[in-house]
KOLNU-870730 format. One record per residue (C-alpha): x, y negated, z. Coordinates in nm, 4 decimals, always signed. Layout:
BEGIN
+----------+----------+----------+
|       px |       py |       pz |
+----------+----------+----------+
|        X |        Y |        Z |
...
+----------+----------+----------+
END
This chain:
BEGIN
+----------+----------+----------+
|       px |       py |       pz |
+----------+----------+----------+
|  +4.6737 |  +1.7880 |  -4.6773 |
|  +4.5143 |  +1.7352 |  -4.9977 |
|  +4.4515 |  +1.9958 |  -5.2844 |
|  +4.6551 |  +1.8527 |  -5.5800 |
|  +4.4274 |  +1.7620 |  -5.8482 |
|  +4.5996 |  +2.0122 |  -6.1451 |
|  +4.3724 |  +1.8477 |  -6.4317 |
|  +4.5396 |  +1.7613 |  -6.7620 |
|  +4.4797 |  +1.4071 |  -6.7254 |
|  +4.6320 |  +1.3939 |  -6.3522 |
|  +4.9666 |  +1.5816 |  -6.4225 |
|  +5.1782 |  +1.2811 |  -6.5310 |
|  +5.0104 |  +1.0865 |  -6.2644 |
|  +5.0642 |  +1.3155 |  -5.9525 |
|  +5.4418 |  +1.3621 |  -6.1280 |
|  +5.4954 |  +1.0007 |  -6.1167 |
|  +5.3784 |  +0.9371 |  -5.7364 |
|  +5.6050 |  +1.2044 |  -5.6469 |
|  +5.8842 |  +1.0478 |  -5.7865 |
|  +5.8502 |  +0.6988 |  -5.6355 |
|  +5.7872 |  +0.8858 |  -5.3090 |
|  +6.1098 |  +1.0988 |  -5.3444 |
|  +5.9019 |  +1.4206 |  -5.3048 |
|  +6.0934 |  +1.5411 |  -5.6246 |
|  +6.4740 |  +1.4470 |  -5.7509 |
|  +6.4886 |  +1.4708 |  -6.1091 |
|  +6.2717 |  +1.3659 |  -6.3485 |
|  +6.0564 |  +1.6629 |  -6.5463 |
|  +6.1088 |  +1.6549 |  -6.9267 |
|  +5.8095 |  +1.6900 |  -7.0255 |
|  +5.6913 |  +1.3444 |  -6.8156 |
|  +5.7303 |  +1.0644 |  -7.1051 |
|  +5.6190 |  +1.2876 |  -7.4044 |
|  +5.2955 |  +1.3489 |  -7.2263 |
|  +5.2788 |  +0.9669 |  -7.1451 |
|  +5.3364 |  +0.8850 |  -7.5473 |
|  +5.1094 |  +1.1803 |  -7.6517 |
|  +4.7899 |  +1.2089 |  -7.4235 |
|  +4.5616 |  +1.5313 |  -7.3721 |
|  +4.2917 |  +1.4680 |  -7.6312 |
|  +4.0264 |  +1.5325 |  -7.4000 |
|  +3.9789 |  +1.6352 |  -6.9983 |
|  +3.8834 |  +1.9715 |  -6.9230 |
|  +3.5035 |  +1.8834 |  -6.7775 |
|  +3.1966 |  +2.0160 |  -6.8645 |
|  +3.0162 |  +1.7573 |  -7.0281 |
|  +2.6343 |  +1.7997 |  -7.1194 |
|  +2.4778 |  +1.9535 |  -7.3943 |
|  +2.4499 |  +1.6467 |  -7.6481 |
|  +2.0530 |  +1.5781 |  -7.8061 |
|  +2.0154 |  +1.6055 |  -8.1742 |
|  +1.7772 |  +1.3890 |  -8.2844 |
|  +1.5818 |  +1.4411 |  -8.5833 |
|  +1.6421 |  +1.2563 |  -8.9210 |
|  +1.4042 |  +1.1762 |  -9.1900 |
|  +1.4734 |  +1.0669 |  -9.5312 |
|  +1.2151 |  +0.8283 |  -9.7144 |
|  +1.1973 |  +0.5705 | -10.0007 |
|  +0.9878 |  +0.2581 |  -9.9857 |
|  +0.8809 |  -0.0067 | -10.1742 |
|  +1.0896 |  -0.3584 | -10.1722 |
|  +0.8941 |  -0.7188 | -10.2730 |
|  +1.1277 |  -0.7643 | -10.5649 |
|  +0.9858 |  -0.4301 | -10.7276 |
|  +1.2670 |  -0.2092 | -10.6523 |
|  +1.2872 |  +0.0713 | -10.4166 |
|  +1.5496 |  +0.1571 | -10.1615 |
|  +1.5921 |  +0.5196 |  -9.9466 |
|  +1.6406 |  +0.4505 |  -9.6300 |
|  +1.6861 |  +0.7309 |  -9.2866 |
|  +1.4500 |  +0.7045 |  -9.0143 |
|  +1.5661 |  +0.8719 |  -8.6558 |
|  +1.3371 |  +1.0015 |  -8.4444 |
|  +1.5134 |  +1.0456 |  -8.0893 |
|  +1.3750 |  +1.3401 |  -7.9073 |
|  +1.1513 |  +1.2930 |  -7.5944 |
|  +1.3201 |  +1.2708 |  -7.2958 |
|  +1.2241 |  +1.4998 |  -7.0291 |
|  +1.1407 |  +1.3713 |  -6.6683 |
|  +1.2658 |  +1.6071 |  -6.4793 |
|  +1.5558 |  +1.8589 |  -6.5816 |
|  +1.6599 |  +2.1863 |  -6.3870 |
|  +2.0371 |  +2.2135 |  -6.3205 |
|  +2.0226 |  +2.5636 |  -6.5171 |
|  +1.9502 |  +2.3918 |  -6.8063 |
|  +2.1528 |  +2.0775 |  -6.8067 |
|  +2.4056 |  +2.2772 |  -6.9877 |
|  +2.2169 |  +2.4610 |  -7.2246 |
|  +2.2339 |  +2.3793 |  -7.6055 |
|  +1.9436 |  +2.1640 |  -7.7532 |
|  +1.7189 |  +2.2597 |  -7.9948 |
|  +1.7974 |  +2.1565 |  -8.3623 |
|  +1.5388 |  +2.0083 |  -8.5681 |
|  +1.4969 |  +1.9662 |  -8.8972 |
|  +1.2052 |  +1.7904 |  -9.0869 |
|  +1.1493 |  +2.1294 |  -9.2940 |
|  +1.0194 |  +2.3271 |  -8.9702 |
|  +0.7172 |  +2.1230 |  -8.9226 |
|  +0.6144 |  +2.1529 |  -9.3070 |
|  +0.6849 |  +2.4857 |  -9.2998 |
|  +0.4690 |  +2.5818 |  -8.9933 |
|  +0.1760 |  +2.3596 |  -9.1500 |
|  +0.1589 |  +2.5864 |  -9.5054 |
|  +0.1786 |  +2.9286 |  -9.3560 |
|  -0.1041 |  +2.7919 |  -9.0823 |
|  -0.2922 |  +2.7287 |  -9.3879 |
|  -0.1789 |  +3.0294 |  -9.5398 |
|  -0.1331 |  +3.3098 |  -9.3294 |
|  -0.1843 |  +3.5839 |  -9.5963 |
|  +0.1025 |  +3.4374 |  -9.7737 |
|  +0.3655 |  +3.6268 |  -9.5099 |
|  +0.1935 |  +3.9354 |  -9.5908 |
|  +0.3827 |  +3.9237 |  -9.9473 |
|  +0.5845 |  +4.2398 | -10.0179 |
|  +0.9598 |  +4.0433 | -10.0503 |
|  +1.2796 |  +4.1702 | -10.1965 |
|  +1.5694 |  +4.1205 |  -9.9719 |
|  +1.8651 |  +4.1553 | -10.1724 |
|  +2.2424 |  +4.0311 | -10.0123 |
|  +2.3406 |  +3.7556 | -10.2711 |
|  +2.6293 |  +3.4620 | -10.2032 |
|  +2.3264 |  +3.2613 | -10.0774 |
|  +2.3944 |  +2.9431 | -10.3513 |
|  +2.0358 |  +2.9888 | -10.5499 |
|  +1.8822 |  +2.6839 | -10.3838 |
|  +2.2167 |  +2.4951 | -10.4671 |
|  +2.1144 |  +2.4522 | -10.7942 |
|  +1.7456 |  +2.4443 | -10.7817 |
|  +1.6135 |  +2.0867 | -10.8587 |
|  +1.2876 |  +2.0647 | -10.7250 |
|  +1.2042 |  +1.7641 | -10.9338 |
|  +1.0798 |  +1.9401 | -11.1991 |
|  +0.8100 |  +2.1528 | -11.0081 |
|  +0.7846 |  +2.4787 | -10.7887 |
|  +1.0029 |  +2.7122 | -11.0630 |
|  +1.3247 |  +2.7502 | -11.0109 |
|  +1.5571 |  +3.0137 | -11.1627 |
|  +1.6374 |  +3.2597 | -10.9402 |
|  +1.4383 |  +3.1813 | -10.6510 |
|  +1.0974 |  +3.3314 | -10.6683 |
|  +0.7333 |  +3.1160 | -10.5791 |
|  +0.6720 |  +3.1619 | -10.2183 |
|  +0.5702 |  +2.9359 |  -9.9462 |
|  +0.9448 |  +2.8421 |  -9.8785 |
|  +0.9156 |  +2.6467 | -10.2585 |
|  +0.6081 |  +2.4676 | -10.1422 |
|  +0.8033 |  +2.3201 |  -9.8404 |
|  +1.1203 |  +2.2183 | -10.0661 |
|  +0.9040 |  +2.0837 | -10.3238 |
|  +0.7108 |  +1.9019 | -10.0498 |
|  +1.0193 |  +1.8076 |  -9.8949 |
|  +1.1644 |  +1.6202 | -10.2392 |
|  +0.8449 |  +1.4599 | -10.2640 |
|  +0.8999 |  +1.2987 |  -9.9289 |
|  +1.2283 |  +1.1917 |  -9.9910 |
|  +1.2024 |  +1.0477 | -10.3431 |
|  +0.8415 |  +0.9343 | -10.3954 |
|  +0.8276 |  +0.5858 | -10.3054 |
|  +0.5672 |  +0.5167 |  -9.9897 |
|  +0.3891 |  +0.8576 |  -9.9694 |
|  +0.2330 |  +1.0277 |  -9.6693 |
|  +0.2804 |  +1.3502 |  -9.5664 |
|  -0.0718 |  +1.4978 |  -9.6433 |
|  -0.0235 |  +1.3136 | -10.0481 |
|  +0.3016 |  +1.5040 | -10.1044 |
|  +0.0978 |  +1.8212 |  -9.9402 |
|  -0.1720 |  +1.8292 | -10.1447 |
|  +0.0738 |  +1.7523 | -10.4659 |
|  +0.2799 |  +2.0444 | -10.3695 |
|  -0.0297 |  +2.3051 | -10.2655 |
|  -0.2053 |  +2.1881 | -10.6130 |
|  +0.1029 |  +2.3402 | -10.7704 |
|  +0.1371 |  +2.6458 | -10.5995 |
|  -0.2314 |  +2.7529 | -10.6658 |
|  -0.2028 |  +2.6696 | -11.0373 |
|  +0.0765 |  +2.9298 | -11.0532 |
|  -0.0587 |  +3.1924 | -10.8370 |
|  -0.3724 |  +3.1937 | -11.0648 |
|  -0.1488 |  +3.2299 | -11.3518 |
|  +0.0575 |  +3.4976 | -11.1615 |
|  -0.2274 |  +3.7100 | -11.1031 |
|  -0.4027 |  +3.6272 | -11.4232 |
|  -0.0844 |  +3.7783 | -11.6143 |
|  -0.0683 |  +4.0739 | -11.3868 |
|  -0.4577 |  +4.1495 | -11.3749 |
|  -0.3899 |  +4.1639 | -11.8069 |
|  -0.1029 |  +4.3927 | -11.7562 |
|  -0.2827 |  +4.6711 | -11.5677 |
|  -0.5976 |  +4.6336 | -11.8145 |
|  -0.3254 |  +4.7035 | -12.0641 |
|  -0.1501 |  +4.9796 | -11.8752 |
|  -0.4938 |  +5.1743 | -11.8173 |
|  -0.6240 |  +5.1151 | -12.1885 |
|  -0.2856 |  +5.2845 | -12.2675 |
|  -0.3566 |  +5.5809 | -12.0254 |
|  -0.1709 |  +5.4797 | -11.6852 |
|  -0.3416 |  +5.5757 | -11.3475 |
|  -0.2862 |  +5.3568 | -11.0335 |
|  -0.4759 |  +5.5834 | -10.8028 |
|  -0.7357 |  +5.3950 | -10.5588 |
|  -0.7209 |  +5.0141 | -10.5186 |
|  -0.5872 |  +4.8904 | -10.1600 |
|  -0.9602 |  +4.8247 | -10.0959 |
|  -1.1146 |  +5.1250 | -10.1989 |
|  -0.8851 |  +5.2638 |  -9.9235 |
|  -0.9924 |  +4.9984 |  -9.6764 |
|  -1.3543 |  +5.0728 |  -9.7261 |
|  -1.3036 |  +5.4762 |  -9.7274 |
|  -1.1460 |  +5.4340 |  -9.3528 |
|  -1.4048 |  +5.2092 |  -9.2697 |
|  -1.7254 |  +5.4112 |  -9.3609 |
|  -1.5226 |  +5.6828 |  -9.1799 |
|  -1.4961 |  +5.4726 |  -8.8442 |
|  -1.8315 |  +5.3792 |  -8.8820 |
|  -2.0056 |  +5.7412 |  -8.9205 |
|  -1.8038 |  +5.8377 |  -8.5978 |
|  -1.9242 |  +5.5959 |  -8.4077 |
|  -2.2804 |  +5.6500 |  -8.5368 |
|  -2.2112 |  +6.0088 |  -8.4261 |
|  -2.1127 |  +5.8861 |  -8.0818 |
|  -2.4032 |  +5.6828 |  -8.0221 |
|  -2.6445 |  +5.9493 |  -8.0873 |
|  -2.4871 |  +6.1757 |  -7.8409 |
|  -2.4947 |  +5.8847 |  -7.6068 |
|  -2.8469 |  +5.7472 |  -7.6814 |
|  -2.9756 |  +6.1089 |  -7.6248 |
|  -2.7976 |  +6.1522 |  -7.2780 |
|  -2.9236 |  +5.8587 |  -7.1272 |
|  -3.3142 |  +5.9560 |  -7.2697 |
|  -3.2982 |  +6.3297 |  -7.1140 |
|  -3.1174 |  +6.1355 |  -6.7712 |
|  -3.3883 |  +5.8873 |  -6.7946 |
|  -3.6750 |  +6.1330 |  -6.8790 |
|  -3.5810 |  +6.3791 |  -6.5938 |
|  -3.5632 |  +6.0850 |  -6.3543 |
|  -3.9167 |  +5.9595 |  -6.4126 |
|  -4.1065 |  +6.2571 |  -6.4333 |
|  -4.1593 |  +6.2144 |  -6.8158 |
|  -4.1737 |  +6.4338 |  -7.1308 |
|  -3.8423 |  +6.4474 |  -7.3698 |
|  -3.8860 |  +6.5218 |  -7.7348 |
|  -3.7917 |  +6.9155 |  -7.7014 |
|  -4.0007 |  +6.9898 |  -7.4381 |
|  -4.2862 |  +6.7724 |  -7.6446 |
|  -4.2024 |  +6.9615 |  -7.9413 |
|  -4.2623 |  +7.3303 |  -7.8169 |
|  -4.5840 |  +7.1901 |  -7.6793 |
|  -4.7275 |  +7.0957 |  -8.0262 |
|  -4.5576 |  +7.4338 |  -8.1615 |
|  -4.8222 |  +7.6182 |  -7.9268 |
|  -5.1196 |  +7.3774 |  -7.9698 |
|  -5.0683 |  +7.4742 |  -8.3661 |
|  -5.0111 |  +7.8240 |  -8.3222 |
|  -5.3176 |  +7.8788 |  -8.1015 |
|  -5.5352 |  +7.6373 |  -8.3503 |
|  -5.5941 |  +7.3540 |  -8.0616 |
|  -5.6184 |  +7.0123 |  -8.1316 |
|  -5.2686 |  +6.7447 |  -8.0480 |
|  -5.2587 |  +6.6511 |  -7.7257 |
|  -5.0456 |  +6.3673 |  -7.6721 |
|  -4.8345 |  +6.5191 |  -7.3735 |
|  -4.6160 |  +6.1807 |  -7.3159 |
|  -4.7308 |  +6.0310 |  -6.9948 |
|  -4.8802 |  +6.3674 |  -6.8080 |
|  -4.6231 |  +6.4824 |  -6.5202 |
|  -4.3607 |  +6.7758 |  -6.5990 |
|  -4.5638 |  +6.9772 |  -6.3576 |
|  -4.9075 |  +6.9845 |  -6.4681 |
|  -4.7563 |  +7.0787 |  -6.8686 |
|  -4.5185 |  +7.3274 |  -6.6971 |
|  -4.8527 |  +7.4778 |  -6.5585 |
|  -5.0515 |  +7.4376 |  -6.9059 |
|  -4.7053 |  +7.6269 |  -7.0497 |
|  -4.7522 |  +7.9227 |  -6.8323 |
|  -5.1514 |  +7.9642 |  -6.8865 |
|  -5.0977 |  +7.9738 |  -7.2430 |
|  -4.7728 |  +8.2078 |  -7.2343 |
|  -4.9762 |  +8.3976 |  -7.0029 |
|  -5.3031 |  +8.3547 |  -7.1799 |
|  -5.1356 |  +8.4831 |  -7.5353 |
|  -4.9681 |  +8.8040 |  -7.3559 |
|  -5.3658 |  +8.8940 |  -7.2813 |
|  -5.4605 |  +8.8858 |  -7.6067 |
|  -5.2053 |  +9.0418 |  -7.7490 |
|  -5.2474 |  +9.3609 |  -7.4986 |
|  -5.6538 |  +9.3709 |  -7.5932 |
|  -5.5034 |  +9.4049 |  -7.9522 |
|  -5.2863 |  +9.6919 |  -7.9151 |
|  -5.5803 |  +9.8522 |  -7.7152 |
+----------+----------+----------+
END
C-alpha cells in the first residue's frame, strides 16, 4: 500500500478520491472551504533565493536632460554547488561595501580613531543630506562620510566614474582633517601658554620603549658575540682578548717591549706565563735576602 501523501496541497485531493471510491461515507466539512480558499503556499523547502546587487546612476540624454536609471548586476553563478549549501542564505550586497573596503585600504590608520559609541534611536543619517559636503549635524567626519558622500556622488552626478566621485569625496575629507587638526594643534598651544601639562606625547612614549628594546638587544648581542669568540678561540688554538691582556700587563710591568701574542699557540704563551711568574718570584726572594 501506499503512504498517503499528508501535504497541504494533497488533502482535498486524497479526500475527494476517497469519496468517489466509497472508502469514506460522508463528506468532511472542511472539503469545499479548502477548495474555495487554497493553502497559500506548499510546505517544501525551496532554495535560498540570490540577491543581486543594484546600482543607482544618472546619465546624460541627447536632448540635454538627464534621467536616473538602476543597473542590476546578477551575481555569478557558481558551477558547482554542495548540497550543504543549497539551502544556506545568500550573501547581501550592497554597493556601499565595495567603497567602503576601497577608503579604509587606502586608509588604514583611519580605524585606529578613538570613537564614541553612544546608544541613540539610530535616525542621524536620516536627515543628513550629503549634497552639501562631508558635515553633517550629528554625525561626526569619519571614513563612513566619505563613502555616503561618495555614494551621492554616484547616484546624482550625471556620467561619473567611480575613481572621479573618489577623488571628489577624499579631496574633502583631507581639507577637513587639516582643519581638524589645525584647530586642535592651536588649542593645546593655548592650553600650555595658559599653564596645562599633557604629560609625554604618544611618540615620545613610542621612542622611550624603543631605545629600551634596542639597548637590550645590544646587551644580548655582546654576550653572544663574546661566546662564540672564546668557543671559537679555544677551538683553534688562538689567543682571546683576556688572556692577551694579562700578557701585555706583564710585558709592562717587567719593562719588555709588546709582543703581539695573537697567532702564537696557547701552549708556548702558557709556557712564557710560567717563566715569567716563575722568573719574578726569583727576584723578589734575592730582594728580601
Amino acid at each position: 500500500m501506499g503512504r498517503i501523501s499528508l501535504t497541504a496541497l494533497n488533502v482535498r485531493r486524497t479526500a475527494v478520491a476517497k469519496l468517489k471510491a466509497k472508502q469514506i461515507t460522508q463528506q468532511p466539512s472542511w472539503l469545499n472551504i479548502v477548495g474555495d480558499i487554497p493553502p497559500a503556499q506548499i510546505l517544501v523547502r525551496q532554495p535560498s533565493l540570490q540577491h543581486p546587487l543594484t546600482k543607482v546612476r544618472t546619465r546624460s540624454l541627447p536632448s540635454g536632460k538627464t534621467e536616473q536609471y538602476v543597473q542590476v548586476v546578477e551575481p555569478r553563478k557558481r558551477k558547482t554547488l554542495k548540497d550543504r549549501h543549497l539551502f544556506m542564505p545568500k550573501r547581501l550586497q550592497y554597493e556601499e561595501d565595495s567603497l567602503r573596503s576601497r577608503f579604509f585600504s587606502d586608509h588604514p590608520w583611519e580605524l585606529a580613531r578613538p570613537r564614541v559609541v553612544l546608544e541613540t534611536s539610530g535616525d542621524q543619517y536620516k536627515n543628513a543630506d550629503w549634497s552639501t559636503g562631508l558635515i553633517q549635524p550629528g554625525v561626526p567626519l569619519s571614513g563612513e562620510s566619505v563613502v555616503q558622500r561618495q555614494l551621492w556622488l554616484l547616484q546624482n552626478v550625471p556620467d561619473i566614474t567611480v575613481s572621479q566621485a573618489y577623488d571628489i569625496a577624499r579631496k574633502e575629507f583631507y581639507s577637513l582633517r587639516r582643519q581638524e587638526e589645525t584647530r586642535n594643534r592651536i588649542a593645546a598651544e593655548e592650553a600650555r601658554h595658559m599653564g596645562a601639562q599633557f604629560g609625554k606625547p604618544a611618540i615620545q612614549i613610542g621612542m622611550k620603549i624603543e631605545n629600551e628594546m634596542y639597548n637590550d638587544w645590544e646587551r644580548w648581542s655582546r654576550q653572544v658575540v663574546a661566546e662564540q669568540t672564546q668557543r671559537t678561540a679555544a677551538f683553534e688554538g688562538s689567543i682571546s682578548k683576556v688572556e692577551d691582556d694579562s700578557i701585555k700587563e706583564i710585558a709592562q710591568s717587567e719593562g719588555e717591549p709588546e709582543r703581539p701574542a695573537i697567532g702564537t699557540g696557547v701552549f708556548a704563551q702558557q709556557q712564557k706565563l710560567e717563566s715569567r711568574s716563575l722568573r719574578r718570584a726569583g727576584q723578589q726572594a734575592k730582594a728580601s735576602v
